[in-house]
MITORSE-781620 format. One record per residue: residue number from 0; chain; x, y, z of N, C-alpha, C, O, CB in turn. Coordinates in Angstrom, 1 decimal, m for minus. Each point is the difference from the previous one (the first is absolute). Last residue first. Glycine has a CB too. Example, Ala and Ser with C-alpha at 12.3 -4.5 7.8 and 13.67 -1.06 7.14 Angstrom:
2
+-----+--------+--------+---------+--------+---------+----------+--------+--------+---------+--------+--------+---------+--------+---------+----------+--------+
: num : chaine : n_east : n_north :   n_up : ca_east : ca_north :  ca_up : c_east : c_north :   c_up : o_east : o_north :   o_up : cb_east : cb_north :  cb_up :
+-----+--------+--------+---------+--------+---------+----------+--------+--------+---------+--------+--------+---------+--------+---------+----------+--------+
:   1 :      A :   12.8 :    m2.2 :    7.1 :     0.9 :      1.1 :    0.0 :   m0.8 :     1.1 :    0.8 :    0.5 :     1.1 :    0.1 :     0.7 :     m1.7 :   m2.3 :
:   0 :      A :   m0.9 :    m5.1 :    2.1 :    m0.9 :      1.2 :    0.0 :    0.9 :     1.2 :    0.0 :    1.0 :     0.0 :    0.7 :    m2.9 :     m1.2 :    0.5 :
+-----+--------+--------+---------+--------+---------+----------+--------+--------+---------+--------+--------+---------+--------+---------+----------+--------+
END
This chain:
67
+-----+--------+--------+---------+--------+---------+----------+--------+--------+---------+--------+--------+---------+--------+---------+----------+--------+
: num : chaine : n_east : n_north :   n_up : ca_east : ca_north :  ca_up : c_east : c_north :   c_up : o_east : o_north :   o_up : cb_east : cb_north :  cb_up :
+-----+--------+--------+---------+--------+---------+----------+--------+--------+---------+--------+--------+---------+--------+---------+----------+--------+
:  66 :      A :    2.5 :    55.1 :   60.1 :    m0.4 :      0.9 :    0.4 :    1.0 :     1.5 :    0.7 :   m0.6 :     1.0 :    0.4 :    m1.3 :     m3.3 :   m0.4 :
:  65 :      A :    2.6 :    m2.7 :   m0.5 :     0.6 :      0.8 :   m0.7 :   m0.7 :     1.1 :   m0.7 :    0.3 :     0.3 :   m1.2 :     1.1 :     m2.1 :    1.3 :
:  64 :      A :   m3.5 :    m1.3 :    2.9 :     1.5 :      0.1 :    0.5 :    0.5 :     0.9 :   m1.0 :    0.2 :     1.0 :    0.6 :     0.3 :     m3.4 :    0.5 :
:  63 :      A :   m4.6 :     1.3 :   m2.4 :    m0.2 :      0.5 :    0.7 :    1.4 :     0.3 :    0.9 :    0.1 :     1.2 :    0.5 :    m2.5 :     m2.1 :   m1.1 :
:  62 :      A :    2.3 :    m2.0 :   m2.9 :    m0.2 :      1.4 :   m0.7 :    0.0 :     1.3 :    0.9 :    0.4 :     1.1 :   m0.2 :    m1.9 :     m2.3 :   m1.4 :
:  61 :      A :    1.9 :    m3.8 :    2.8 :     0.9 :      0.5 :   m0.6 :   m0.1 :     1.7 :   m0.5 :    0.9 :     0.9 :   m0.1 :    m0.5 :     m3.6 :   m0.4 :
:  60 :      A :   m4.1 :     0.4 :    2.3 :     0.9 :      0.2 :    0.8 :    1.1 :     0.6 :   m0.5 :    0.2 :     1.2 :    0.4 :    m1.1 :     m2.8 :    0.7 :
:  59 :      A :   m1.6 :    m0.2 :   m4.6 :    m0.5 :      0.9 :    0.9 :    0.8 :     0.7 :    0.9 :    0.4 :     1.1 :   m0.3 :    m2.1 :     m2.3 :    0.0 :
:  58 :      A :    2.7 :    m2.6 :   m1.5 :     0.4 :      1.2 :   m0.9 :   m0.6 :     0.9 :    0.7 :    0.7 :     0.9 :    0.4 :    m0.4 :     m1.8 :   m2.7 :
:  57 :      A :   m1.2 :    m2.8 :    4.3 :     1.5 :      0.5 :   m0.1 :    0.6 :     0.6 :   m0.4 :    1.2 :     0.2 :    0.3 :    m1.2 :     m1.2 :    0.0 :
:  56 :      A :   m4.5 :    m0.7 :   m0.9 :     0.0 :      1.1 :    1.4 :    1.4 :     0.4 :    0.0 :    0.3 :     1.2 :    0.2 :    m2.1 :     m2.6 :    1.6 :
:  55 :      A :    1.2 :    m0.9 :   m5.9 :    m1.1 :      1.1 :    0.4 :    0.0 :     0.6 :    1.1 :   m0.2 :     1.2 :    0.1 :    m1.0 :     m2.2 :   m1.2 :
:  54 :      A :    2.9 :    m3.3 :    1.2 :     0.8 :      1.0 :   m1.3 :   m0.6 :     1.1 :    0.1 :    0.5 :     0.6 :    0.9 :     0.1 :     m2.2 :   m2.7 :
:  53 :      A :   m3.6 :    m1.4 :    4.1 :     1.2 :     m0.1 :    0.6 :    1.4 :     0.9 :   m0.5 :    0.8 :     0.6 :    0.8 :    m2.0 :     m2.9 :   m0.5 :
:  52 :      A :   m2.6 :     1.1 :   m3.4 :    m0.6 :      0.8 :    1.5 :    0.8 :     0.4 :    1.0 :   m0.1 :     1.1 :    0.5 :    m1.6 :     m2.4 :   m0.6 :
:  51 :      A :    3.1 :    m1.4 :   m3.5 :    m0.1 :      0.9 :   m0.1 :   m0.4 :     1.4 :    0.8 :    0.5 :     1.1 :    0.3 :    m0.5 :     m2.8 :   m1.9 :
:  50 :      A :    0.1 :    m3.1 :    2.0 :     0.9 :      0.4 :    0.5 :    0.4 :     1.8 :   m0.8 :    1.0 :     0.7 :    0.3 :    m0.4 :     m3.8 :    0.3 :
:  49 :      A :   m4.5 :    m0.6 :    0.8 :     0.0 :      0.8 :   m1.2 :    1.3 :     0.8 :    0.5 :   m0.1 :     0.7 :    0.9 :    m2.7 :     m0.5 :   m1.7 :
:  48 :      A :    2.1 :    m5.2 :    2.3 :    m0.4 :      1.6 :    0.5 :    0.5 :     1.1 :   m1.2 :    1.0 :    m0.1 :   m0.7 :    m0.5 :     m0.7 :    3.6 :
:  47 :      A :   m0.4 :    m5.3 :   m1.9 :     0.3 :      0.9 :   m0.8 :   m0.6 :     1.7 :    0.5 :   m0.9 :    m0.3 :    0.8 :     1.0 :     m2.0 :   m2.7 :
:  46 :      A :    2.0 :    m2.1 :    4.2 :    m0.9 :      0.5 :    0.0 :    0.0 :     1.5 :   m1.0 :    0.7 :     1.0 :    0.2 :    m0.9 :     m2.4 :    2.2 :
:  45 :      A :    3.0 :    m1.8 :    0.2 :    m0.1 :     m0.3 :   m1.5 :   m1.4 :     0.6 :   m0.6 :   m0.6 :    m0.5 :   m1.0 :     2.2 :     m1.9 :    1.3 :
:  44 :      A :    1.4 :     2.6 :    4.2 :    m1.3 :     m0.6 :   m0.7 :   m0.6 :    m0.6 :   m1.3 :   m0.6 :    m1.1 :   m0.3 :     0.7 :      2.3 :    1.6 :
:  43 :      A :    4.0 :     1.2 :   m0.1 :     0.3 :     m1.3 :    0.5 :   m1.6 :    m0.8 :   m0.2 :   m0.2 :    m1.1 :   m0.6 :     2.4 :      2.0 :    2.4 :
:  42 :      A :   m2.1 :     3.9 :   m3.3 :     0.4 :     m0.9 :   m0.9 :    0.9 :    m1.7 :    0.4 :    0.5 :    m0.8 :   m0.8 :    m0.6 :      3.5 :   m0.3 :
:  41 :      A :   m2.5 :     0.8 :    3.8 :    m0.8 :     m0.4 :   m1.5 :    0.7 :    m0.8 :   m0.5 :   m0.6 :    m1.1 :   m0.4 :    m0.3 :      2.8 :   m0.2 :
:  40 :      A :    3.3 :     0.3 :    4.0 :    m0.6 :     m1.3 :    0.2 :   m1.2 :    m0.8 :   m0.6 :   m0.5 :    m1.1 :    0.2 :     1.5 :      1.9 :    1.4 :
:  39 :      A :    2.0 :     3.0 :   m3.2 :     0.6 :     m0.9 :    1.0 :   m0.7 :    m1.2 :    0.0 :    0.3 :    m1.0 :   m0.5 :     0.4 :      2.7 :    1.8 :
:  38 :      A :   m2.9 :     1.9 :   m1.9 :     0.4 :      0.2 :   m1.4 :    0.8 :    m1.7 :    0.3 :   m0.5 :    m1.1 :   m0.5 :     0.9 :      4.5 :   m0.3 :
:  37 :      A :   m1.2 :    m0.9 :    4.5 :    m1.3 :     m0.5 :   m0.9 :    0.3 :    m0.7 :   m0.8 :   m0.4 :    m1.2 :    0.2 :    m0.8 :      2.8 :   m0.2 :
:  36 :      A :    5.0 :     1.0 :    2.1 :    m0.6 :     m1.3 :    0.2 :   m1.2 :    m0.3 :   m0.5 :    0.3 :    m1.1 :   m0.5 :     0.7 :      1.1 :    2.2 :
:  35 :      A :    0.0 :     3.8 :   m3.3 :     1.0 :     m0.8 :   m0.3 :   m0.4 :    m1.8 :    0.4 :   m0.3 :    m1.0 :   m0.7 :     1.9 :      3.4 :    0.9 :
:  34 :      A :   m4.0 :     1.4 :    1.1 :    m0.4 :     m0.7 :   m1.3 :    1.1 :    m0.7 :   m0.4 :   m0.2 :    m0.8 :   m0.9 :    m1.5 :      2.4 :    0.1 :
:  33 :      A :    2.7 :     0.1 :    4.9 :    m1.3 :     m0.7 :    0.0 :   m0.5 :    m0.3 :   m1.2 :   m0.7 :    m1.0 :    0.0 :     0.3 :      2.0 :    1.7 :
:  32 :      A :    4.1 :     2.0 :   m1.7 :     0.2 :     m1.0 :    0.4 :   m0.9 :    m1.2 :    0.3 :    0.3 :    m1.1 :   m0.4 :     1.1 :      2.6 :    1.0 :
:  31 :      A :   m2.8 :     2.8 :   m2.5 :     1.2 :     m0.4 :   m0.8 :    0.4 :    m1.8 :    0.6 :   m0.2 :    m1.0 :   m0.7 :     1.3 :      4.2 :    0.5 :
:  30 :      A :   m3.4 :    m0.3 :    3.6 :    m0.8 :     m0.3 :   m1.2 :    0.5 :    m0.9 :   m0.7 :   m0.2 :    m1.1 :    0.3 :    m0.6 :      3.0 :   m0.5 :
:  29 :      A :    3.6 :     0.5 :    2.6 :    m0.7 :     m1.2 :    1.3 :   m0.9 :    m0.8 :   m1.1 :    0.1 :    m1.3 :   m0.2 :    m0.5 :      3.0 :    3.0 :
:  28 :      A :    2.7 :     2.4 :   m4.3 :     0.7 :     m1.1 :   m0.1 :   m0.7 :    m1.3 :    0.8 :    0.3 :    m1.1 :   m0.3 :     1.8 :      2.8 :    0.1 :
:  27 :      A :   m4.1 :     2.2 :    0.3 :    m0.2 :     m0.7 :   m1.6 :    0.8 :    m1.2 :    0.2 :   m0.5 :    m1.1 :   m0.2 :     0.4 :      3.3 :   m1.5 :
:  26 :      A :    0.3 :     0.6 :    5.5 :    m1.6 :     m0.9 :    0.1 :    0.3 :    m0.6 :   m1.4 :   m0.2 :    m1.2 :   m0.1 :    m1.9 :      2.9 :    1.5 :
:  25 :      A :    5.1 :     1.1 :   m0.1 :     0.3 :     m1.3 :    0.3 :   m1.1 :    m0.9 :    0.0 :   m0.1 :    m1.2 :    0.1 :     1.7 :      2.1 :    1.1 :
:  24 :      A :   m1.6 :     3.3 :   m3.5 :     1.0 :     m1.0 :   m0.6 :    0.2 :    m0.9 :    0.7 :    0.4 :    m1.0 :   m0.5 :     0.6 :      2.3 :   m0.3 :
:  23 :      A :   m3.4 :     1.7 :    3.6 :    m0.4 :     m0.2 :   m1.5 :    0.5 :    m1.2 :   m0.5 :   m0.5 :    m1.1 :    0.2 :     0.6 :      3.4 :   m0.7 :
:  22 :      A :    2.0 :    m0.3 :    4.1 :    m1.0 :     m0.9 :    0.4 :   m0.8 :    m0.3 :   m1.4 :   m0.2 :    m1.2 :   m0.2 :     0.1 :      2.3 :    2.8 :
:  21 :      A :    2.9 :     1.9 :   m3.2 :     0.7 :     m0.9 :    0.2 :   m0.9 :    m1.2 :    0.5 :    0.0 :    m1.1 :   m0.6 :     1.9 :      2.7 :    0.9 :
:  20 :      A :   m3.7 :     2.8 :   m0.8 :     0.9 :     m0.8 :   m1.6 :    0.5 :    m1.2 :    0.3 :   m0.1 :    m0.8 :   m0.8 :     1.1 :      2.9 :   m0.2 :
:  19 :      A :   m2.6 :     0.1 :    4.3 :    m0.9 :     m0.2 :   m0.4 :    0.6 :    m0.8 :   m1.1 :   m0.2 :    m1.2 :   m0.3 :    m1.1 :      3.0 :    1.3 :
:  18 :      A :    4.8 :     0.6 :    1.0 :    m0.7 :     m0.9 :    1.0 :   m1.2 :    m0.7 :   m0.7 :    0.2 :    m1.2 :    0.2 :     0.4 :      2.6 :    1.8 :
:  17 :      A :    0.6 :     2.8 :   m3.4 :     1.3 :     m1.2 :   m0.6 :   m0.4 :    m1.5 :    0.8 :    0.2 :    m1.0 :   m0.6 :     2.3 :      3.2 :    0.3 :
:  16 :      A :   m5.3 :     1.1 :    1.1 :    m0.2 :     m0.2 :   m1.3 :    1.0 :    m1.0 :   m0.1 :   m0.1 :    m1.1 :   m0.4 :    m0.9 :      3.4 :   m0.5 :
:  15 :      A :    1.5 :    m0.3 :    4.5 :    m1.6 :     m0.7 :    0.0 :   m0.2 :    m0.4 :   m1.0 :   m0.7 :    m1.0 :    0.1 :    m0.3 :      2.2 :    1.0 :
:  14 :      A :    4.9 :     1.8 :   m0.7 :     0.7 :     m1.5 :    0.6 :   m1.6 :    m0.7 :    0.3 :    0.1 :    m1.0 :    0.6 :     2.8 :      2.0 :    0.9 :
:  13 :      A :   m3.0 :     3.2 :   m3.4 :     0.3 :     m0.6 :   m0.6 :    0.5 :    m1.6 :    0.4 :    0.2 :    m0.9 :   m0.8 :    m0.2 :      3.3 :    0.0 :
:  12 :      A :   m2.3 :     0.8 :    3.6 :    m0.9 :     m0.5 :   m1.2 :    0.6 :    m0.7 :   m1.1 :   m0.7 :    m0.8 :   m0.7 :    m0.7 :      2.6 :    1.2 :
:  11 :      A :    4.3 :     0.0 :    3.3 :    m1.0 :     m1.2 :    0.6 :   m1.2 :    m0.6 :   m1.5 :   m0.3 :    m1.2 :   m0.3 :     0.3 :      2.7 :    3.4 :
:  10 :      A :    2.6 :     1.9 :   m3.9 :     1.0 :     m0.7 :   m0.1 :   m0.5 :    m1.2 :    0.5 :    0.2 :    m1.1 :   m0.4 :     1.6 :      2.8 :    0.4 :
:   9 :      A :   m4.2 :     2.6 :    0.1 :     0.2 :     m0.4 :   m1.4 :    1.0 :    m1.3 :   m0.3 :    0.0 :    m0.5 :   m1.1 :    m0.4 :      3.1 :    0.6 :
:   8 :      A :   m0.4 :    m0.7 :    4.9 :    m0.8 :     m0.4 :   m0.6 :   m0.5 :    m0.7 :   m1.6 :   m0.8 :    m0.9 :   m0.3 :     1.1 :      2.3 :    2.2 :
:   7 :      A :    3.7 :     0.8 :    0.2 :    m0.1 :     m1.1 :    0.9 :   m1.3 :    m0.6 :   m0.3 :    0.0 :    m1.2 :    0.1 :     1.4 :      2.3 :    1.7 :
:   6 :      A :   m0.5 :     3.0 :   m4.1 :     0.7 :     m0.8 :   m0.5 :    0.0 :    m1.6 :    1.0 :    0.2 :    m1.0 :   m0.6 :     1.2 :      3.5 :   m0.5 :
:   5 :      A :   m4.0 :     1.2 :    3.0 :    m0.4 :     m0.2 :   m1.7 :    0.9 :    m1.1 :   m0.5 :   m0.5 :    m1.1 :   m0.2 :    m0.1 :      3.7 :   m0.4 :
:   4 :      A :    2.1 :    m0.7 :    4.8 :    m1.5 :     m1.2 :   m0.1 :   m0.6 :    m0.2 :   m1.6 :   m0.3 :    m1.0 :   m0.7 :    m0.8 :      2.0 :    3.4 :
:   3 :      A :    5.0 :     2.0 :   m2.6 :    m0.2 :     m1.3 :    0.4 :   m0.9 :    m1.0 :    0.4 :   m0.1 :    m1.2 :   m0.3 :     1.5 :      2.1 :    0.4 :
:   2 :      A :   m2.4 :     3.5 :   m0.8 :     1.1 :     m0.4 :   m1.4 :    0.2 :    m1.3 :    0.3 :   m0.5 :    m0.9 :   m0.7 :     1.9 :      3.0 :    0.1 :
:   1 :      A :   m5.3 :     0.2 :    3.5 :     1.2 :      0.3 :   m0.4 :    0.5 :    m1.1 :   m1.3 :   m0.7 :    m0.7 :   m0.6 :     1.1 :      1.7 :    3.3 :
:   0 :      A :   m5.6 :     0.4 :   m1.0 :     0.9 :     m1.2 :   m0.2 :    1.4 :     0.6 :   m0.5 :   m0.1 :     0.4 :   m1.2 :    m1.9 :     m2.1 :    0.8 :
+-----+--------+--------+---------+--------+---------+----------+--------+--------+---------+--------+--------+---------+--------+---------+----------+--------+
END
């Protein structure tokens, strides 16, 4: 394997990763948003939900993005 396939390779594995990352973060954000609405329409309900449980995944997530 010459110098450049090496570097053409090393640049495809990095644009996989940077790609992954991104698809990543977009899954949290999709998350993030869905407990938002939950949260949303728990509370047109009036329906009480341990909203902690809810706090707990968002810190989570949160920890996991700034990874």
């Amino acid at each position: 394997m010459c110098k450049g396939e090496q570097n053409n390779n090393f640049n495809l594995i990095e644009e996989n990763i940077q790609n992954y990352k991104d698809k990543l973060l977009s899954n949290y954000w999709t998350e993030i948003n869905l407990i938002g609405y939950k949260i949303e329409l728990l509370q047109k309900q009036k329906v009480e939900y341990p909203k902690e449980v809810l706090k707990s995944r968002i810190i989570y997530i949160g920890s996991e993005i700034s990874k």
